[in-house]
matplotlib code that plots the C-alpha trace (Angstrom):
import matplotlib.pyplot as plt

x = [-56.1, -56.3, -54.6, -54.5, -53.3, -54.5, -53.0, -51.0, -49.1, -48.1, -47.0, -45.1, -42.8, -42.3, -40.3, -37.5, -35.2, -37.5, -39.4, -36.1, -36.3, -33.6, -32.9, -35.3, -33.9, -33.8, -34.9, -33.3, -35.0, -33.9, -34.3, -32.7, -34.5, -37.2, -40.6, -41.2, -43.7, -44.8, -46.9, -44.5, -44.6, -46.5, -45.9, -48.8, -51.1, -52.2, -50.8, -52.4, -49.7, -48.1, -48.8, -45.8, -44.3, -41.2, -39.0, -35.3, -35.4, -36.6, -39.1, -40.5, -43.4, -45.4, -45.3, -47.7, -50.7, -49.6, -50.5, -47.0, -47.7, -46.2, -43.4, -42.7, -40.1, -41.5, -40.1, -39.7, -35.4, -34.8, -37.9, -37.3, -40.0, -42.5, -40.9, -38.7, -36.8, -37.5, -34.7, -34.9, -38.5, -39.7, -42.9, -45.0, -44.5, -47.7, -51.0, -52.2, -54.0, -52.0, -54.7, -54.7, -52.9, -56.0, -54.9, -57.0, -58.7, -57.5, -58.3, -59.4, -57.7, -56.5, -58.8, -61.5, -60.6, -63.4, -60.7, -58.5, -59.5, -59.6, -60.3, -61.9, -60.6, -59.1, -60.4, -60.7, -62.2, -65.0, -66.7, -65.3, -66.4, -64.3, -65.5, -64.1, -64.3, -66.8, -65.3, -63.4, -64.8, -64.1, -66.0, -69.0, -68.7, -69.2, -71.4, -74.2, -73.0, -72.9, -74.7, -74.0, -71.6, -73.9, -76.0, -74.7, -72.9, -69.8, -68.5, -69.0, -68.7, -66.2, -65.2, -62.4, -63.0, -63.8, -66.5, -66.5, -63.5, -64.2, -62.7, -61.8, -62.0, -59.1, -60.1, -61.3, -58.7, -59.8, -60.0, -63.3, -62.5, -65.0, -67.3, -66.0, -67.8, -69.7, -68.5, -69.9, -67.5, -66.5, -67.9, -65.5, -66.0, -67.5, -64.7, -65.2, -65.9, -62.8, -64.2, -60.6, -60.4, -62.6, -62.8, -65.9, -67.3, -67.1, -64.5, -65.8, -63.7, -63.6, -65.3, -64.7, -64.7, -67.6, -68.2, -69.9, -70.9, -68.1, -68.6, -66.7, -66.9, -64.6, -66.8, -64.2, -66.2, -65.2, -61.3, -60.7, -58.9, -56.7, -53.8, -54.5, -54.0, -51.3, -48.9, -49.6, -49.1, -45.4, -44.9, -45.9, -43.7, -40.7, -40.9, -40.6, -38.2, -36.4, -36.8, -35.6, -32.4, -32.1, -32.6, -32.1, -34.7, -36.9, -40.7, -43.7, -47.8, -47.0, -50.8, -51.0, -47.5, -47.6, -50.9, -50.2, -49.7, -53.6, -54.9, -53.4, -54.5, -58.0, -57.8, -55.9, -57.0, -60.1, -62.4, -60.0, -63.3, -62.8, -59.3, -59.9, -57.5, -57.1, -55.0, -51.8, -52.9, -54.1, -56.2, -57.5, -60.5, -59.5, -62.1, -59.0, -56.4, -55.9, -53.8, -51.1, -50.9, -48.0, -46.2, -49.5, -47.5, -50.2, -52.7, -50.9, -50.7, -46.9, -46.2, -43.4, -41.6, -38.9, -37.7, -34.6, -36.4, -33.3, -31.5, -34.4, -33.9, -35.3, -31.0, -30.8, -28.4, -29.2, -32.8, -34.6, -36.5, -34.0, -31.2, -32.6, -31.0, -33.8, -36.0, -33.9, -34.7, -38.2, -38.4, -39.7, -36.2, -32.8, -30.6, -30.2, -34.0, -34.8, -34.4, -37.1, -39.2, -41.5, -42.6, -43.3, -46.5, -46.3, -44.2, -46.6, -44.7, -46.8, -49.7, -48.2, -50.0, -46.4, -44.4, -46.5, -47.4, -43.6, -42.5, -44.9, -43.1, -39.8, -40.9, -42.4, -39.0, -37.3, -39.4, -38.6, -34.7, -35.3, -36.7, -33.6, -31.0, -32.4, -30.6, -27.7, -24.1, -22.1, -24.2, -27.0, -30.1, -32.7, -36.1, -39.5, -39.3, -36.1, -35.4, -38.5, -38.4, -35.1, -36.4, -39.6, -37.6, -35.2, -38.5, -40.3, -37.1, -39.0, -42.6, -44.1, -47.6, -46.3, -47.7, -44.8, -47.3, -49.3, -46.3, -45.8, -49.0, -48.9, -45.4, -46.5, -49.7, -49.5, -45.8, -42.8, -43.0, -46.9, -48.0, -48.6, -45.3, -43.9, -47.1, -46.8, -43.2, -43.3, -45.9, -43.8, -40.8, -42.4, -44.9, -46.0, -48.2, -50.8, -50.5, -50.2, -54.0, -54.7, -53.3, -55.1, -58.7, -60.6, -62.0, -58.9, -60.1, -64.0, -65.9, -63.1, -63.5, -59.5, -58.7, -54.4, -56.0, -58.6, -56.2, -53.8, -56.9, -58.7, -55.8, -56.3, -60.1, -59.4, -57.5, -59.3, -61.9, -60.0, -58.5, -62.2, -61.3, -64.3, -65.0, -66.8, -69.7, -72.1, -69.7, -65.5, -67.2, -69.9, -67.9, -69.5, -67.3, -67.4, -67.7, -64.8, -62.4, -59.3, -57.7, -53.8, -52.8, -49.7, -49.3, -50.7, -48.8, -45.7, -46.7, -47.4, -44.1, -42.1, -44.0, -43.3, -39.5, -38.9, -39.5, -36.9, -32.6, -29.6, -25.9, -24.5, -21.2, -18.7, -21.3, -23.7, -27.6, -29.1, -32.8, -33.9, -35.0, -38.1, -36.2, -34.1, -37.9, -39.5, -36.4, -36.5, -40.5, -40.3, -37.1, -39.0, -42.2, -40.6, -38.4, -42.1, -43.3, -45.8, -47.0, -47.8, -51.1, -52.0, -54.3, -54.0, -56.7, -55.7, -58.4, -57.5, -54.8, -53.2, -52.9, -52.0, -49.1, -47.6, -48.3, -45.8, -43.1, -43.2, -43.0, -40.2, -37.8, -38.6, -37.3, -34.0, -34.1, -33.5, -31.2, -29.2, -29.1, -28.7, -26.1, -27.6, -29.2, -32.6, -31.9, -28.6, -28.5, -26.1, -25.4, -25.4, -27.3, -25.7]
y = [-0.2, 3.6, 5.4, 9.3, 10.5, 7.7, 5.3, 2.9, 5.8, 6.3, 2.5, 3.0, 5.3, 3.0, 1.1, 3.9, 3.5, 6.1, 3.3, 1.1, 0.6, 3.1, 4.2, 7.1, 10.6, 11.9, 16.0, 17.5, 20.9, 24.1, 26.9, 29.4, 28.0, 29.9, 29.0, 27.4, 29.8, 27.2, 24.2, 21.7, 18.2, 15.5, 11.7, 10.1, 13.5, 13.8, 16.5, 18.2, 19.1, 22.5, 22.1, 23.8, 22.5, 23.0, 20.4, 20.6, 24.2, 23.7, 24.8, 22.3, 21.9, 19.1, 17.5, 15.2, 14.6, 12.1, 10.2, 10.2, 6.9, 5.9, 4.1, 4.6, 7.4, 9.9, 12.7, 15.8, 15.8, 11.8, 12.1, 14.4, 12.3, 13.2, 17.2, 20.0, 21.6, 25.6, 26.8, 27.7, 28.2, 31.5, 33.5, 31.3, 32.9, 33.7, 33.7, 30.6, 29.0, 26.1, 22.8, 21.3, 18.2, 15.2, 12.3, 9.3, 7.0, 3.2, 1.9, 4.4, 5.6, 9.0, 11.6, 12.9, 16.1, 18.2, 19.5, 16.1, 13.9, 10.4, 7.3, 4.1, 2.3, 4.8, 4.9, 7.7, 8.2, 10.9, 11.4, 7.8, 5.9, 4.3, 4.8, 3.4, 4.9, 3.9, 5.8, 8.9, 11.3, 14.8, 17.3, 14.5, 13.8, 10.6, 10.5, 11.6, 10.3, 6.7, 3.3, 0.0, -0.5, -0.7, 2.4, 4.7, 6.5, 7.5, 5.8, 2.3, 2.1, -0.4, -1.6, -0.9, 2.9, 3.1, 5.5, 6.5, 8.3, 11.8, 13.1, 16.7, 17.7, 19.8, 23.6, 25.1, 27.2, 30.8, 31.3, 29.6, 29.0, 29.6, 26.2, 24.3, 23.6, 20.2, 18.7, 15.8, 12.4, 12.6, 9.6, 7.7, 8.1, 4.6, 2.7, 1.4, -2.0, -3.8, -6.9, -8.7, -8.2, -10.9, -9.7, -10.2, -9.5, -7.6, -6.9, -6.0, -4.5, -1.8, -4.6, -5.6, -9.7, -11.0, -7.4, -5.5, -5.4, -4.1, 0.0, -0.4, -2.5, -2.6, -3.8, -5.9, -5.9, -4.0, -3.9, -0.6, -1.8, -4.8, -2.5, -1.1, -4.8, -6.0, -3.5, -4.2, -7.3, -6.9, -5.1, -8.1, -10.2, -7.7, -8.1, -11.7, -11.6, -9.1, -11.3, -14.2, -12.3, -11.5, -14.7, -17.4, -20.1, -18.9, -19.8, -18.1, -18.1, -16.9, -15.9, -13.8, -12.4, -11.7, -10.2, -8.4, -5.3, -5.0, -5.9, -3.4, -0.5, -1.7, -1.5, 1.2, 3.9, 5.9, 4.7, 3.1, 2.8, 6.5, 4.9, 5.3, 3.6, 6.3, 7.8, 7.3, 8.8, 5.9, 8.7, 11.2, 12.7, 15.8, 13.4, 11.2, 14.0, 13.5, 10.4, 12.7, 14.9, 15.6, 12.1, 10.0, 7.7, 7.9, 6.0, 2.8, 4.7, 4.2, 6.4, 6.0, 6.5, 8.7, 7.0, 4.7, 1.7, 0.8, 3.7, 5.8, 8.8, 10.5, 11.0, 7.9, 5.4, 2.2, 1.3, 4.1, 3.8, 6.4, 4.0, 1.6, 2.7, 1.3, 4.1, 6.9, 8.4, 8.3, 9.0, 12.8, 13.7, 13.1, 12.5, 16.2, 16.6, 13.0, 14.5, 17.2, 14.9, 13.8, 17.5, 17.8, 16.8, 13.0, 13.2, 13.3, 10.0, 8.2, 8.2, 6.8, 3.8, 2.5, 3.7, 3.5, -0.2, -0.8, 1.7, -0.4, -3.1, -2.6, -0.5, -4.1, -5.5, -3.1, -4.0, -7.6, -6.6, -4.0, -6.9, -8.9, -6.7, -4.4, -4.7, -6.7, -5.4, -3.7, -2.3, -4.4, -5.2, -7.9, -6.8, -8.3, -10.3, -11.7, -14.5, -16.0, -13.6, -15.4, -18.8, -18.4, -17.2, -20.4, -22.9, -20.9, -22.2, -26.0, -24.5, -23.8, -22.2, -20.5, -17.4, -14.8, -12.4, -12.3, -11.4, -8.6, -7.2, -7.4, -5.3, -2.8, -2.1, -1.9, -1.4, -3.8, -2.9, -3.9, -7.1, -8.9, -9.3, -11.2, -13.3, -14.4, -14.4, -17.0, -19.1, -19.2, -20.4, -23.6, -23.9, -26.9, -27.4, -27.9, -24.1, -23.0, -24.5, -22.8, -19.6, -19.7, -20.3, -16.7, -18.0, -16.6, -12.9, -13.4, -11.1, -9.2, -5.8, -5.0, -3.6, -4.8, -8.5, -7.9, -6.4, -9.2, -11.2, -8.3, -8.6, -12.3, -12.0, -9.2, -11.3, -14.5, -12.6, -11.5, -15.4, -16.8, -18.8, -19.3, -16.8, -16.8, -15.0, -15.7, -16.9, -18.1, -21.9, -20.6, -20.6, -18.8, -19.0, -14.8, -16.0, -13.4, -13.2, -11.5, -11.8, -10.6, -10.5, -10.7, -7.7, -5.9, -7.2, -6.4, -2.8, -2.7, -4.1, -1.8, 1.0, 0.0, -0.8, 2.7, 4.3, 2.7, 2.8, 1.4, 2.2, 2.0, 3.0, 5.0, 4.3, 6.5, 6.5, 5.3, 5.2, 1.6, 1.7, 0.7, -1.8, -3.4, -3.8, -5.3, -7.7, -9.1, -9.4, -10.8, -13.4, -14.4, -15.7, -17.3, -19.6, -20.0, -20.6, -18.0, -15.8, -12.4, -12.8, -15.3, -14.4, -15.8, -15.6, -14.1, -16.1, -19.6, -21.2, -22.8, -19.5, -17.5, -20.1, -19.3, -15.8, -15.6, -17.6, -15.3, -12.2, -13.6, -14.6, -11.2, -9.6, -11.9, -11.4, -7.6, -7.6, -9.7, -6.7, -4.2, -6.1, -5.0, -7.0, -4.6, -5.0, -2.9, 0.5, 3.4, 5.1, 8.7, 9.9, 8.4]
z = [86.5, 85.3, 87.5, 86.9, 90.5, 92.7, 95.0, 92.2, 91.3, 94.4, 94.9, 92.1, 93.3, 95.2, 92.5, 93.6, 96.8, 98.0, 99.2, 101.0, 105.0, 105.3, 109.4, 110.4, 110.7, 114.5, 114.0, 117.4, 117.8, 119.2, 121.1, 118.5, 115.6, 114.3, 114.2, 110.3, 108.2, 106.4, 107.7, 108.8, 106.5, 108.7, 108.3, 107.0, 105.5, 102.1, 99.9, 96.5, 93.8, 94.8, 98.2, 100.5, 103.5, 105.9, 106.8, 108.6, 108.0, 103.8, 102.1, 100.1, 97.1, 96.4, 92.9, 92.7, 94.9, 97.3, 100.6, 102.3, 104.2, 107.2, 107.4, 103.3, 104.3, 102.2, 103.9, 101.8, 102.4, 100.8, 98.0, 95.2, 92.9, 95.2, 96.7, 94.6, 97.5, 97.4, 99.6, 103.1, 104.8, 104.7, 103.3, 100.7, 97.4, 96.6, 98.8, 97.1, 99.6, 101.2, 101.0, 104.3, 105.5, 106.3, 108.0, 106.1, 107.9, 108.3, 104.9, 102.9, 99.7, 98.4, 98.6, 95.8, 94.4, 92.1, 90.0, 89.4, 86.5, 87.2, 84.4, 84.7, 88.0, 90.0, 93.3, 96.1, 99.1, 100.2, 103.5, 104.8, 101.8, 99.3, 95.6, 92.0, 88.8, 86.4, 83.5, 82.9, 85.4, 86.8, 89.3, 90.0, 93.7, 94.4, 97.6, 95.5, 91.7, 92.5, 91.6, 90.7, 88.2, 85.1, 86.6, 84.5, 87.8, 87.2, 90.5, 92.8, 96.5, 97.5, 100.8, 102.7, 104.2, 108.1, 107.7, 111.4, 111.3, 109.8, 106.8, 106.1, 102.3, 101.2, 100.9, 97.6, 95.9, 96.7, 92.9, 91.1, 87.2, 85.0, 84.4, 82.0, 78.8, 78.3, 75.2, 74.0, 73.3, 69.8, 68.0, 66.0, 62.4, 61.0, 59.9, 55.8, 55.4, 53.7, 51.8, 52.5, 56.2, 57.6, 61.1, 62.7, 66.3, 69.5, 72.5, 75.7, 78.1, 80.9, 83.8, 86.9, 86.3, 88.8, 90.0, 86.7, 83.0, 80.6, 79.8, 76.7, 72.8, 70.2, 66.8, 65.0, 62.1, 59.0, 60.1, 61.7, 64.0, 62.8, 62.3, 65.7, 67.4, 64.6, 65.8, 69.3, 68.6, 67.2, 70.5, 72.4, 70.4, 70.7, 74.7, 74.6, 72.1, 75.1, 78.2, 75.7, 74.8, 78.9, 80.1, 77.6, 78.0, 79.8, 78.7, 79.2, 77.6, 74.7, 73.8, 77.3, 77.2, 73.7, 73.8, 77.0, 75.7, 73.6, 76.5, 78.9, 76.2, 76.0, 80.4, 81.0, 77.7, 77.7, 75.6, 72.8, 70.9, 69.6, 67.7, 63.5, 61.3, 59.1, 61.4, 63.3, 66.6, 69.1, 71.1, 68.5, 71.1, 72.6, 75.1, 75.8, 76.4, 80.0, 79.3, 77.7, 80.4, 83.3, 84.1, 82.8, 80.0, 77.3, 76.2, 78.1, 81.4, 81.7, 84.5, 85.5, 82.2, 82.9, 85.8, 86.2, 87.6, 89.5, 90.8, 91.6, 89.9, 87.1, 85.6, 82.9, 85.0, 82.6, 83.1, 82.0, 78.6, 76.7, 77.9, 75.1, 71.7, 69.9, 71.3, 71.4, 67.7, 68.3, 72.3, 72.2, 74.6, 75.0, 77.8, 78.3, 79.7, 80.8, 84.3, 84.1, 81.4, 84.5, 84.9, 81.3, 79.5, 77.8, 74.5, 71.7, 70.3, 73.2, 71.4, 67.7, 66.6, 66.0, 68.7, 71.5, 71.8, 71.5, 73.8, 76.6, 75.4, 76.5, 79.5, 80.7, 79.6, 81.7, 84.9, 84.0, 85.0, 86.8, 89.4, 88.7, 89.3, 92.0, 95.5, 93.8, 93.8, 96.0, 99.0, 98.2, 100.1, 99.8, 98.2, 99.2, 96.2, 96.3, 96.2, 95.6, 91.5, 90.8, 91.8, 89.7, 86.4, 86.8, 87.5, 84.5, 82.2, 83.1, 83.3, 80.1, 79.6, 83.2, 84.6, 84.2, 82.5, 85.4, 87.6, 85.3, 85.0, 88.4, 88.7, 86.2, 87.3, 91.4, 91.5, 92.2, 96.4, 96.3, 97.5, 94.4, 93.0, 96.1, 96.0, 92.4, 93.0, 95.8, 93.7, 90.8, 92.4, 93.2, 91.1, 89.1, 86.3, 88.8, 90.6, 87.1, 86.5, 89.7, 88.9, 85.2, 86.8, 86.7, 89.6, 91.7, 91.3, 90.4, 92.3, 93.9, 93.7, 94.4, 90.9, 91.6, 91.7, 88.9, 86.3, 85.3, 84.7, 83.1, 80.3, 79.9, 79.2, 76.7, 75.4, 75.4, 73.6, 71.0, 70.7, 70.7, 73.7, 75.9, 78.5, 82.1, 81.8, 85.1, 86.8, 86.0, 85.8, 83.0, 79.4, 76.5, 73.0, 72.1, 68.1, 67.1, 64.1, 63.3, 60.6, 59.6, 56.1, 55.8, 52.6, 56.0, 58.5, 56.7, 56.5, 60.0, 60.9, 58.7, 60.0, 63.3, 62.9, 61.4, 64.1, 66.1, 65.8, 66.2, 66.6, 63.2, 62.0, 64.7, 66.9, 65.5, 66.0, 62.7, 62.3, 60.6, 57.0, 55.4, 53.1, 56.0, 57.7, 54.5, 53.7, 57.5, 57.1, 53.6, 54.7, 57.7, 55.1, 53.2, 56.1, 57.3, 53.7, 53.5, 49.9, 51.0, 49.8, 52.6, 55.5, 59.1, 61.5, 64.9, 66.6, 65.4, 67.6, 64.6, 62.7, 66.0, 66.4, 63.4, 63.7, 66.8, 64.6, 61.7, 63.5, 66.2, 63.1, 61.7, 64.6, 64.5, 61.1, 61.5, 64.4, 62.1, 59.4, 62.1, 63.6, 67.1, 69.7, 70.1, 74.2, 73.6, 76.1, 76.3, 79.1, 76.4, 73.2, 70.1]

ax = plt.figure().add_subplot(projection="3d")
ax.plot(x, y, z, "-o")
ax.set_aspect("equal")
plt.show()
């Protein structure tokens, strides 16, 4: 789900060794130490950004707002994602008042801040009661803002809180800003109908399956956005074209892996309605500038972006996304500010039409390995997913149509030391064609209102909408065909592709970052039609399986087809900028 400052944020953290069973710290105290002027850190509180607190002597400042849980090790000293060290304690720099430390009751997530903006699926708690986000929201509190998802509230009570326990609100900054003005959402300007895209229909998106109606459409009619899900489909294509390179034969659903990355824009964006073609922004609102802000990821809620996925620091060590040479012309920084890039605002490259969808691509890619080689190699230690991830990648080599997307989603969206990946990891080492059915069925998350279950399955029903497959509609047994069309020519695909391919590099001569050229794009695009025996002048329909099929082929030997001109596997990484 959306998560802008709530709780999946803070499981993904856990991604970084921050998060390894490492033996506790034994704090011996003193009687010639001083008595800390600042609050002393406390296992287990909750802690708004810029928040200051003394621990072993150190001052330290909170960097993002955070529930330092329990047993997660958190401590200000080992977690310098989550703390900047100050120096030793002493007076608080300014009298900013220090928000108060609340201990949450069992169950009950992060708490509701008025001046924190949350999207669609991010959930709090306030006055013992657990609430999701409707929509984009900010300042509405949600004991007296809420309904029924469909109410027009901008938030849901869901279970989980122990309302009995009493729950102290952080303290009002001293300070009160000036009200902010109400804009209204910018309507998107009516796209122009194009006689030769035949595109017809509506995606529905932004639900809760079983739990609530969708909040948001996309009207596929008239084309404006075809270019939109072309290019996120070549990112799609370029991940499994990746985990292929990675791990030779492995298999996968190619509709849901391939279309993972549309679907997780349509989930995780605000309101990717607002998106107009003649543009190359994905979010052109200043309504949907919250996704762009400090450590957000853009439109497809990366957050973790700057982060090495396997050494747990924000210094490129091989798994970060600037490791990739591919991205590195187009990134927005270098390996000279990768380490402060999490304190920065997104990089405007985030939110290209061209770059973005493939920048999510290989950031799944990377979580795909990251998973592998985490906890291997000298000093190693077993993860919570090991060895049941290794087991399901070799019985996915024999599994086709498996669910590897799902285990993904799944790792991406409520972070690799969440629940979810060990589950689907166990599942997939054994599984069969049979679990595979099982796993497929909608009927695994209908009704549940836990968003980390719901949103794999929220990507597949984007998805199968924009495939015309059936979907469930009263209930995951209750099919209704959505009547949608999509349809790719290929003069437009090819433009999409180049666009897309320019924006990324390789090492060329000496070693030397070169960015790709339109003509090396168009030849790999133009070879690959004619092995599949395609004019440019043909159309393909997105939402016909046939067509879809040979969609995938075309744009997977145009990929080849370009690595071969490069001369550069596109899962190449340097350990410096070229």
């Amino acid at each position: 789900m959306n998560r802008i400052l709530n709780k999946s944020l803070l499981y993904k953290l856990c991604n970084f060794l921050l998060c390894l069973v490492v033996p506790a710290l034994t704090v011996g105290s003193s009687s010639a130490q001083t008595a800390p002027t600042n609050p002393a850190w406390v296992n287990g509180a909750t802690y708004q950004v810029g928040a200051i607190v003394s621990y072993l002597g150190y001052d330290y400042k909170a960097l993002v707002y955070q529930t330092d849980w329990v047993g997660a090790n958190w401590d200000p000293a080992d977690s310098p994602t989550l703390w900047s060290k100050m120096g030793p304690d002493g007076p608080a720099p300014t009298p900013q008042p220090t928000p108060t430390p609340t201990l949450l009751p069992p169950g009950c997530d992060a708490l509701w801040v008025a001046g924190t903006a949350y999207l669609g699926g991010a959930t709090v708690s306030y006055n013992g009661i657990n609430y999701q986000a409707n929509w984009w929201t900010q300042g509405n509190e949600p004991d007296t803002s809420n309904g029924v998802s469909g109410s027009g509230q901008p938030w849901t009570i869901i279970p989980g809180c122990n309302g009995s326990v009493p729950v102290t609100v952080p303290p009002v900054p001293v300070t009160t800003p000036p009200p902010p003005v109400s804009t209204p959402p910018t309507p998107p300007t009516p796209p122009t109908p194009n006689p030769s895209d035949g595109s017809t229909g509506t995606i529905n998106f932004h639900l809760l399956l079983g739990v609530g109606s969708a909040q948001d459409s996309l009207t596929l009619t008239g084309g404006n956005y075809t270019d939109l899900i072309e290019s996120n489909i070549i990112a799609g294509v370029m991940m499994g074209h990746l985990i292929g390179e990675d791990y030779p034969g492995i298999q996968f659903n190619k509709d849901y892996l391939y279309g993972s990355i549309m679907g997780q824009l349509l989930q995780e964006n605000i309101e990717t309605e607002l998106y107009v073609s003649t543009g190359t922004q994905i979010d052109p609102s200043p309504d949907q500038a919250a996704v762009m802000g400090q450590g957000q990821g853009g439109p497809y809620q990366i957050n973790n972006y700057a982060a090495d996925m396997v050494s747990g620091t924000y210094d490129p060590e091989g798994h970060s996304l600037i490791n990739y040479i591919a991205l590195q012309n187009s990134i927005g920084y270098t390996f000279a500010t990768a380490a402060q890039q999490h304190l920065l605002n997104t990089p405007a490259s985030f939110n290209d039409k061209y770059y973005g969808p493939m920048l999510t691509g290989y950031f799944h890619y990377n979580d795909f390995v990251a998973l592998i080689v985490t906890g291997k190699g000298p000093g190693g230690w077993t993860t919570p997913w090991e060895p049941a991830y290794d087991k399901a990648l070799a019985n996915f080599t024999n599994l086709p149509g498996n669910f590897l997307d799902i285990l993904l989603n799944a790792a991406y969206n409520q972070g690799y030391y969440g629940p979810l990946v060990s589950y689907y990891s166990v599942l997939g080492s054994t599984a069969t064609a049979s679990t595979v059915a099982s796993v497929d069925d909608f009927a695994s998350v209908w009704g549940n209102s836990d968003s980390y279950h719901q949103y794999p399955y929220q990507v597949r029903y984007y998805l199968d909408q924009l495939y015309d497959n059936p979907i469930p509609t009263a209930g995951p047994e209750t099919l209704v065909t959505p009547q949608n069309q999509v349809d790719f020519s290929m003069a437009s695909l090819q433009t999409v592709f180049t666009n897309v391919f320019t924006k990324l590099s390789y090492a060329g001569s000496n070693n030397q970052l070169e960015a790709i050229s339109a003509d090396q794009a168009q030849a790999a695009f133009g070879a690959a039609l004619t092995q599949a025996g395609l004019s440019s002048s043909a159309t393909l329909s997105l939402s016909n399986a046939s067509d879809r099929g040979q969609i995938f082929t075309l744009l997977e030997d145009a990929i080849s087809q370009l690595e071969a001109v490069t001369g550069m596997q596109f899962n190449a990484t340097s350990n410096g900028q070229l």
